[in-house]
Backbone as a printed PyTorch tensor [residue, N CA C, xyz], in Angstrom:
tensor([[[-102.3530,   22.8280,   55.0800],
         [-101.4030,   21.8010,   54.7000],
         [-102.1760,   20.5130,   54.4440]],

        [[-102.0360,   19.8970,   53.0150],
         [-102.6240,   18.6660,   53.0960],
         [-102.4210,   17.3460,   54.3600]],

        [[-103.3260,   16.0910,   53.5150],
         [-102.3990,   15.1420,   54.3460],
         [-101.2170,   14.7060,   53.9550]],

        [[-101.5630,   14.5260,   52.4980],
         [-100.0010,   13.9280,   51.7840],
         [ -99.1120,   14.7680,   52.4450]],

        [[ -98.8880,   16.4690,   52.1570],
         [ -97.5640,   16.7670,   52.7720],
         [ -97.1710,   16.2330,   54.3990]],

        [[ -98.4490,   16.7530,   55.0770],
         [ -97.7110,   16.1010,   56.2340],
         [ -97.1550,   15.4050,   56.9530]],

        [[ -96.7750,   13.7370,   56.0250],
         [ -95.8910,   12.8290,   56.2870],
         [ -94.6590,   13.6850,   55.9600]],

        [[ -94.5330,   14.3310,   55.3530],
         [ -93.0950,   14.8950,   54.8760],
         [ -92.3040,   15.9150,   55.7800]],

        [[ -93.0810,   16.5560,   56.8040],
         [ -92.8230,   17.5980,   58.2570],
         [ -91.6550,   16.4510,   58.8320]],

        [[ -90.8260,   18.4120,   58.9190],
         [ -89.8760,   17.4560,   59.7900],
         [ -90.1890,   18.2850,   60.5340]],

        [[ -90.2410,   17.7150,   62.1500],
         [ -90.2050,   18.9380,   63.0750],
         [ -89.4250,   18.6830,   64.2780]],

        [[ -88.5760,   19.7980,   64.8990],
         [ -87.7080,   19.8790,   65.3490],
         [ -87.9010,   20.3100,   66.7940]],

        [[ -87.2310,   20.2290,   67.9010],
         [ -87.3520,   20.3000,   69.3550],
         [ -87.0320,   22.1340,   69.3270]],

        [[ -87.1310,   22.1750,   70.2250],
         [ -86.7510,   23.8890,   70.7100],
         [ -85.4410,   24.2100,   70.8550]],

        [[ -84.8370,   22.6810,   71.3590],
         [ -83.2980,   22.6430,   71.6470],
         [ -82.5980,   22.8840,   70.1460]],

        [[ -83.2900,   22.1360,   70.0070],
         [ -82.2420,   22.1430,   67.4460],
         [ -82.5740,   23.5740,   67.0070]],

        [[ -83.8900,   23.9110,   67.3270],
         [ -83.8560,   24.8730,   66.7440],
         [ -83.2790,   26.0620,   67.5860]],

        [[ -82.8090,   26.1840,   68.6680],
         [ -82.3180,   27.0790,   69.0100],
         [ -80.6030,   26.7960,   68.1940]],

        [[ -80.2790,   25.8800,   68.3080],
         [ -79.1500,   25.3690,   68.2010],
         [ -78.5890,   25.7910,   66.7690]],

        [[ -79.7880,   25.7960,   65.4550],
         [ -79.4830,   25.8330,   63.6920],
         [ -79.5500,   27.1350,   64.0890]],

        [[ -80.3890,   28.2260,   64.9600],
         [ -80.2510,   29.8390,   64.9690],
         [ -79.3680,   30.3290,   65.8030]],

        [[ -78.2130,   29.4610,   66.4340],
         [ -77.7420,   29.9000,   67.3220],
         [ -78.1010,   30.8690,   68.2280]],

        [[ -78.7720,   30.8380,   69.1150],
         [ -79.7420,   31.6360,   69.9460],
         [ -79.9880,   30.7640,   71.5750]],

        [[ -80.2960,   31.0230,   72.6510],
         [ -80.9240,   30.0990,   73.6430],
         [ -82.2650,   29.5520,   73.0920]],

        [[ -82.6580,   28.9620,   74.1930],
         [ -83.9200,   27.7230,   74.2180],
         [ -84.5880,   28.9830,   74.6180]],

        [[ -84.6530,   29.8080,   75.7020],
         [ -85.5600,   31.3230,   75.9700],
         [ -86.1800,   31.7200,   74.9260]],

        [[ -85.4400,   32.1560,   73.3440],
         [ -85.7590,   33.2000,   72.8790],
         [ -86.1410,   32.1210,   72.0390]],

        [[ -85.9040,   31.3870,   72.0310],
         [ -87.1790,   30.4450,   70.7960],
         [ -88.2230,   30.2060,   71.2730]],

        [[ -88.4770,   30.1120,   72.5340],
         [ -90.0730,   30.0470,   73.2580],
         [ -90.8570,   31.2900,   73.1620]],

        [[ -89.8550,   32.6640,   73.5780],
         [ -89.8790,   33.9380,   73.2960],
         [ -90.8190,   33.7770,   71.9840]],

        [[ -89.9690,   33.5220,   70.9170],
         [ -90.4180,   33.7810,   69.5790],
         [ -91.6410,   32.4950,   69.4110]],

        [[ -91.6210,   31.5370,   69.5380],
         [ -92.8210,   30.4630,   69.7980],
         [ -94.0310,   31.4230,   70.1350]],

        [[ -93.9210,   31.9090,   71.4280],
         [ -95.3420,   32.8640,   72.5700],
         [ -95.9940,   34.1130,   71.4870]],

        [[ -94.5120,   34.5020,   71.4420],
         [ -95.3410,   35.8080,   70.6050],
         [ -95.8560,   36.0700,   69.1170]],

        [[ -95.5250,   34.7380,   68.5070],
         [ -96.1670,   34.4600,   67.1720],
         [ -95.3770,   34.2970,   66.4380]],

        [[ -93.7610,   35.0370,   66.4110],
         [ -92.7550,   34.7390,   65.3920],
         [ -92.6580,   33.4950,   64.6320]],

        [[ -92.6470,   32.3340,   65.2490],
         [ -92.4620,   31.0760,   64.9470],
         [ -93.5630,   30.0480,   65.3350]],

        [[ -94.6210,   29.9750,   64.2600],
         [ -95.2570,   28.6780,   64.6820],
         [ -94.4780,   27.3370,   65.3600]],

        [[ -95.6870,   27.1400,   65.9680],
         [ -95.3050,   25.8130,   66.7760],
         [ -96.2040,   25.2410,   66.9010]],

        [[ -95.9410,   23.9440,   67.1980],
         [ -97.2680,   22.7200,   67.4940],
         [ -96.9480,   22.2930,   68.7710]],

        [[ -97.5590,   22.3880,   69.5170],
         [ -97.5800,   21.6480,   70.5470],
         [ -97.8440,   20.1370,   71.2190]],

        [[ -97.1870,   19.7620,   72.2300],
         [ -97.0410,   18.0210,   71.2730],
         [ -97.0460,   17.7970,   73.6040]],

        [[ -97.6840,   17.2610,   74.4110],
         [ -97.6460,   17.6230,   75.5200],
         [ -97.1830,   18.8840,   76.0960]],

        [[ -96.6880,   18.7420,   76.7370],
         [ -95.8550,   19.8130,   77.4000],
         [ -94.6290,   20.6820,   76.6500]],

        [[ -94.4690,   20.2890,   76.0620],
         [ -93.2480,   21.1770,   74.4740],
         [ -94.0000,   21.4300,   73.7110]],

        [[ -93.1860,   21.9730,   72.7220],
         [ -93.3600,   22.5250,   71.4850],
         [ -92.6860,   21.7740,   70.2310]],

        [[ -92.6470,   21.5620,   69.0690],
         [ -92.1500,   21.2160,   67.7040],
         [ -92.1060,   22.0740,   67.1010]],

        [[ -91.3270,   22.5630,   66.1760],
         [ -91.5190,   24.1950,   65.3880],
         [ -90.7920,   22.8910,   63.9930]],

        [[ -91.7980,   23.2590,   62.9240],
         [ -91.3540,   22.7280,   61.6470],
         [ -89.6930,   23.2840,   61.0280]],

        [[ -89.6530,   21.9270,   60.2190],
         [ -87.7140,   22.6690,   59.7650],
         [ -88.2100,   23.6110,   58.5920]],

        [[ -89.3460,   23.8030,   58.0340],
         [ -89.9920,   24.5520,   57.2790],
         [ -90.2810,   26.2790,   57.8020]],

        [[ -90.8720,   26.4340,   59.0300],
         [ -90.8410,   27.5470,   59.2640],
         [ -89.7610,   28.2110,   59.9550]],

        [[ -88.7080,   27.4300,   60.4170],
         [ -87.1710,   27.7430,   60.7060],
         [ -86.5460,   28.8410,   59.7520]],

        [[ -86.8080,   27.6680,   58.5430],
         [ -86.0790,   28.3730,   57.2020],
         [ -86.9190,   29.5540,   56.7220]],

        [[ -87.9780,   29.7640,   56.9020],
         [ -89.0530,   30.8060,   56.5160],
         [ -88.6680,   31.9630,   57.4540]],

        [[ -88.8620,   31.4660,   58.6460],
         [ -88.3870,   33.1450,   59.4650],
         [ -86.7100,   33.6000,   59.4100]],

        [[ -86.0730,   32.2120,   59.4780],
         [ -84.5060,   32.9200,   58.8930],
         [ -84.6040,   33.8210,   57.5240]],

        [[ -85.0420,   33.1740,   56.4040],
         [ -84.9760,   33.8720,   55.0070],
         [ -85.8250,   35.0230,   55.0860]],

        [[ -86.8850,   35.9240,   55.8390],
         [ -87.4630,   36.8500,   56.0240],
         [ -86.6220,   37.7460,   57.1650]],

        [[ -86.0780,   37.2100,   57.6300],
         [ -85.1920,   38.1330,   58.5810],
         [ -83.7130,   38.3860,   58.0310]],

        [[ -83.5080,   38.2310,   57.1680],
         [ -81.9570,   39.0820,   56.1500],
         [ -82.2010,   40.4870,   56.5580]],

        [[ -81.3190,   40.9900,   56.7810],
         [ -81.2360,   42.7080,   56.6910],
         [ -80.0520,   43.1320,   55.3450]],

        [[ -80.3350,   44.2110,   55.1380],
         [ -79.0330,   44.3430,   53.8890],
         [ -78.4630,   45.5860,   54.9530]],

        [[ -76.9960,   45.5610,   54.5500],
         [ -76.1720,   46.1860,   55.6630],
         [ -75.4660,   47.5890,   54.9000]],

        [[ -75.2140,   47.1290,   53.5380],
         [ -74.3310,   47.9810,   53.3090],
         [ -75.1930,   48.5080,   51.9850]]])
């Protein structure tokens, strides 16, 4: 990622993003630990970009019917 883009990161708490996937704060750390979802670490938390939110939602569609 350049520098220019990276003024443009939005990045989001564990709480939002559990919150836009409707899911607990668990399974986003879950998914944080085991690689699903990059994260940056920022002290003691995590930040997960609103960029890779939308990346692992749009790769995780299933077709049903």
């Amino acid at each position: 990622m350049s520098n220019d883009r990276l003024g443009e990161v939005r990045f989001l708490t564990v709480a939002e993003v559990a919150s836009i996937m409707r899911v607990s704060k668990m399974t986003v750390y879950r998914m944080v630990h085991n690689g699903d979802l990059p994260a940056v670490r920022v002290g003691r938390s995590f930040r997960v970009s609103e960029e890779a939110v939308h990346k692992y939602l749009d790769s995780s569609y299933v077709d049903t019917a």
